[in-house]
C-alpha positions, 0 to 999 in steps of 0.5 A: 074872576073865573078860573080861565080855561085859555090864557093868551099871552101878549094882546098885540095885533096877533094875541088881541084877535085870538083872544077875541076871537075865544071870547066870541066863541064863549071860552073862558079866556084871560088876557096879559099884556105889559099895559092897560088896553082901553077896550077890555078891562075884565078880563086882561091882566096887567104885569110883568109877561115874565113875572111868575107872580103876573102869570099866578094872577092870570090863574095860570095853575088851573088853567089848561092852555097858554097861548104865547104870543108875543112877536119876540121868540126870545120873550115867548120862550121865557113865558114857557118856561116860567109857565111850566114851572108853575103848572108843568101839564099845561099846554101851550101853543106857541108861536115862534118865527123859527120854525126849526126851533119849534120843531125841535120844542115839539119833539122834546115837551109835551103838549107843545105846538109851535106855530108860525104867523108867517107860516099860516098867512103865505098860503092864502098869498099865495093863493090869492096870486091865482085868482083864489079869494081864500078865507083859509086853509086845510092840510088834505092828502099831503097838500094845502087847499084853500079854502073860499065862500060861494056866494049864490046870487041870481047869476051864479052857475050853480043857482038851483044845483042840488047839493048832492050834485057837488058832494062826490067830487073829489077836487073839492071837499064842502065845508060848512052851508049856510042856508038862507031859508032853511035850519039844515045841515050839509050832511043832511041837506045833501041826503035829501038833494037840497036844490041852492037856493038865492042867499046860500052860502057854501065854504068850500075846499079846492085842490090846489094847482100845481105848475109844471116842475118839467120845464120844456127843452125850450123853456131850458134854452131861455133860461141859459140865455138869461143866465149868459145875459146875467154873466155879461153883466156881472163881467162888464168891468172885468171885460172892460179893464182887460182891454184897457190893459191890452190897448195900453200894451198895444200903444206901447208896443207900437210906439217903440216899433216906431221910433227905433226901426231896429226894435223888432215888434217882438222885442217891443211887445216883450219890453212893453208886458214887462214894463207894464206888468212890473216884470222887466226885461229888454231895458235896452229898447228904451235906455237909447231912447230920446228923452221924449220917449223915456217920459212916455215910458214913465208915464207907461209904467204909472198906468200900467201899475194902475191897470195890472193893480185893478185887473189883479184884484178883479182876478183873485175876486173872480177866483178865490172870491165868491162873485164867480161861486154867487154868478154860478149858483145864482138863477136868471130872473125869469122874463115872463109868466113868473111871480115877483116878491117884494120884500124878502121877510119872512112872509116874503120867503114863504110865499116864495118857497111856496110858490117854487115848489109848486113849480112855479117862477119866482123872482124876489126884490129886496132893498137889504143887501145883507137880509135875513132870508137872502142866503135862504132865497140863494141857496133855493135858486130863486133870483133876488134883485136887490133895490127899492122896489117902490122904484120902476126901474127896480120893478122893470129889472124884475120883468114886471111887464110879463109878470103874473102877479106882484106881492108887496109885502114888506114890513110897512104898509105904506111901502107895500101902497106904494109898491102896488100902486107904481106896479099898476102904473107899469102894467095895469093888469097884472095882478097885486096882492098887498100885505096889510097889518090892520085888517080893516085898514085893508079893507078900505085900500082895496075898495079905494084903490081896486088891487086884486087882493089886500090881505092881513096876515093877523086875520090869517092866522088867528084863527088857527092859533084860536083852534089849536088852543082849543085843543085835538089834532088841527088842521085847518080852521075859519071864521064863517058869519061870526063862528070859529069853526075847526078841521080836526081828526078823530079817532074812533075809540071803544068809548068814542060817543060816534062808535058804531054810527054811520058816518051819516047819522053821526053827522047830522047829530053832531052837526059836522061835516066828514071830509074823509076816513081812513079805515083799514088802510082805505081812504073813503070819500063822497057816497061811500063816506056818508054809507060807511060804519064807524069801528074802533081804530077808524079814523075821522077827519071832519069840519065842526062849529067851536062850541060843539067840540065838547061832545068830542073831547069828553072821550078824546081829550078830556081835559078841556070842557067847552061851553054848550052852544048859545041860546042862539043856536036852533032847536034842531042843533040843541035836540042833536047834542042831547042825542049824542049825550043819550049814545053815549 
């Protein structure tokens, strides 16, 4: 077995792809996992994930990054340790449910990237809510842009349109083109006005819309309707036990008046509280009573304990309990144009969070009254409703006749089928993003059953934990026919192989596209990107093929040396490479 550039660490849904997704792009990649996998024989290693002697078979001493990804953060952090013991400049890329505590490990070791399945997936949910068919994601001027496929046909609008058209727009950023016919690259095909042509592909970055955060005096109205609708319901026994409680004075205040005309109402009233409420006083409106009367009186006192006990509790919950904290702090669920949660984990609170700080109405439905991410959805005013939500009446509590569109994306992909197929039944055209673990499995649900999007988080994410294994600063990474490529930054060094170039002819021979440059506290973008001269201290964001990296990081990160491009790759790419080697 060769020494592995790459180990990957737990070959579940996640690992297992990005493991796979390295060795497609001919990385030198090993495998652990806790049992034997039918499907790869050569290159995974059985054993222990914790065991030292596990991770020395693996080759970990030579190797140069470990990816750790195991669901338990618990299991991945006890690799981390075993692993930096046994080779303490490793880098590792791990991946962590707990954000904070990824945070936190980034800060304090070195060659540490913590990285969240859940994290990575959410965007492109959320996306998908908007109509947006996302492939991915890139981090751009402080915002998330998705990041989608143009297909051009016979009826596409821009059949025809020259690609230097689209070039300088700053509300997109062209990623990658996939001619059908010729060999070009997108630097160079938008330098000489190539017109798209039928079978093109384009990847494309969009700027995300962001919903208003300024809600109209309007908008502001029916909220606190909704929110006195909310208290009306939550004071529902309270109002009721009260008027229990004031009925029974009444007849017992009227009963005494009626029997003995010289009580006066005041003295019965008076008697009829004190009795009732335990505190006495007045006995002598009953003491001369008949006996009739007398048994009434117990029977007064028997239902008045039972009534003052209830109303009692109800108060002191009211006040020194957390019902009147929860009703305050709580937010109406939104009647109409909003967004429903089903299924409050933690993809469900990201897509969430996600959507509310972009200015949009959220509504959450969990069936768990003590989840995990419950204070979390409260403490950030989004509205939960707590129930099954495969159920209508849950989903008609959510207001889905007025919803914009549903996630169903709890844990288990037959609830979440469930979930969409009973929101259809209610509202056929609101839109359903369904979470779905086995890719392929979604892919069927979707064609059989037409919902707007099926989505598996697994598919999401794995390329961004295959790109962050390769190394540099990622921000963003997808898959397009078969090849990983990668959204990366660079900076221009004395020794980088682009110093010197115009941004246009380092990319066409390198065989990347620039998104933007950051150069003497300006941000270039469009013609000026193309025109301008790369010098010491720039700094370079551009989209590259995987195997291509190699002529970046023999300056930049030295450390980790990719494969060359495959014999598949054209001419043109190979006599590309070789000038770049000749530059530098």
């Amino acid at each position: 077995m060769r020494t592995p550039q790459i180990i990957v660490c737990g070959l579940g849904p996640t690992g297992y792809e990005i493991f796979r997704l390295l060795r497609q792009q001919g990385i030198e990649a090993i495998g652990i996992h806790d049992h034997p996998l039918p499907q790869e024989t050569d290159h995974v290693i059985v054993g222990n994930l914790r065991s030292s002697s596990t991770l020395l078979a693996a080759g970990i001493q030579e190797a140069q990054t470990l990816v750790l990804a195991m669901v338990d953060d618990a299991v991945n952090l006890a690799v981390l340790v075993q692993a930096r013991l046994l080779n303490p400049h490793i880098r590792i890329v791990n991946r962590l449910f707990n954000q904070r505590l990824g945070e936190r490990l980034n800060h304090t070791l070195e060659h540490h990237t913590a990285m969240s399945v859940s994290a990575l997936a959410a965007p492109v949910f959320a996306f998908a809510a908007f109509g947006n068919r996302a492939i991915g994601q890139l981090q751009l001027f402080n915002q998330t842009w998705p990041i989608h496929e143009e297909y051009i046909h016979e009826g596409h609008d821009w059949l025809g349109r020259t690609l230097d058209e689209l070039w300088d727009d700053r509300s997109r950023m062209l990623i990658y083109y996939l001619p059908m016919q010729t060999h070009l690259d997108l630097v160079s095909a938008v330098l000489r006005q190539q017109p798209l042509q039928v079978g093109d592909r384009l990847i494309i970055a969009t700027q995300p819309t962001i919903g208003s955060r300024h809600k109209s005096w309007l908008a502001r109205g029916k909220q606190f309707f909704r929110w006195l609708k909310t208290l009306r319901q939550q004071i529902q026994s309270s109002v009721a036990i009260t008027l229990v409680l004031f009925l029974t004075i009444f007849v017992a205040t009227l009963t005494y008046t009626a029997i003995n005309a010289e009580v006066t109402a005041v003295d019965a009233l008076y008697f009829s509280v004190g009795m009732i409420t335990g505190a006495g006083g007045n006995e002598k409106v009953a003491e001369t009573a008949p006996a009739l009367i007398k048994v009434f009186t117990v029977i007064m006192m028997l239902a008045g304990a039972g009534v003052i006990g209830i109303a009692y509790a109800l108060l002191n919950d009211w006040v020194l309990g957390t019902s009147f904290r929860k009703l305050w702090n709580a937010a109406p669920t939104p009647s109409e144009n909003h967004y429903i949660v089903c299924g409050l984990g933690g993809i469900g609170i990201k897509i969430a969070t996600r959507l509310q700080e972009n200015g949009y109405e959220v509504v959450a439905i969990d069936h768990d009254p003590n989840g995990r991410f419950l204070h979390t959805a409260q403490s950030l005013k989004i509205p939960v409703v707590q129930g099954d939500a495969t159920l209508p009446d849950t989903l008609e509590t959510a207001n889905v006749h007025r919803a914009k569109a549903l996630f169903a994306v709890s844990s288990d992909d037959t609830t979440n089928l469930e979930i969409a197929l009973t929101a259809k039944g209610l509202q056929s055209d609101v839109r359903v993003v369904v979470r779905a673990h086995d890719a392929h499995f979604g892919m069927m649900v979707q064609e059989v059953f037409e919902f707007n999007s099926v989505l598996s988080p697994t598919e999401i994410a794995a390329p961004s934990f295959a790109a962050a294994a390769l190394g540099g600063q990622i921000f963003g990474s997808g898959m397009t026919a078969g090849n990983l490529w990668i959204a990366m930054a660079t900076t221009i060094t004395p020794e980088h192989p682009f110093l010197g170039q115009d941004v246009k002819s380092a990319a066409a021979n390198g065989d990347f596209v620039p998104l933007y440059l950051e150069t003497r506290g300006d941000t270039l973008h469009g013609w000026e990107l193309l025109g301008a001269e790369l010098t010491a201290g720039d700094r370079l964001y551009l989209t590259i093929p995987a195997n291509r990296l190699a002529q970046l990081w023999r300056v930049v990160e030295p450390e980790l040396q990719l494969p060359a491009p495959s014999s598949e790759s054209n001419g043109q790419s190979n006599s590309r490479q070789n000038r770049i080697v000749m530059n530098n």
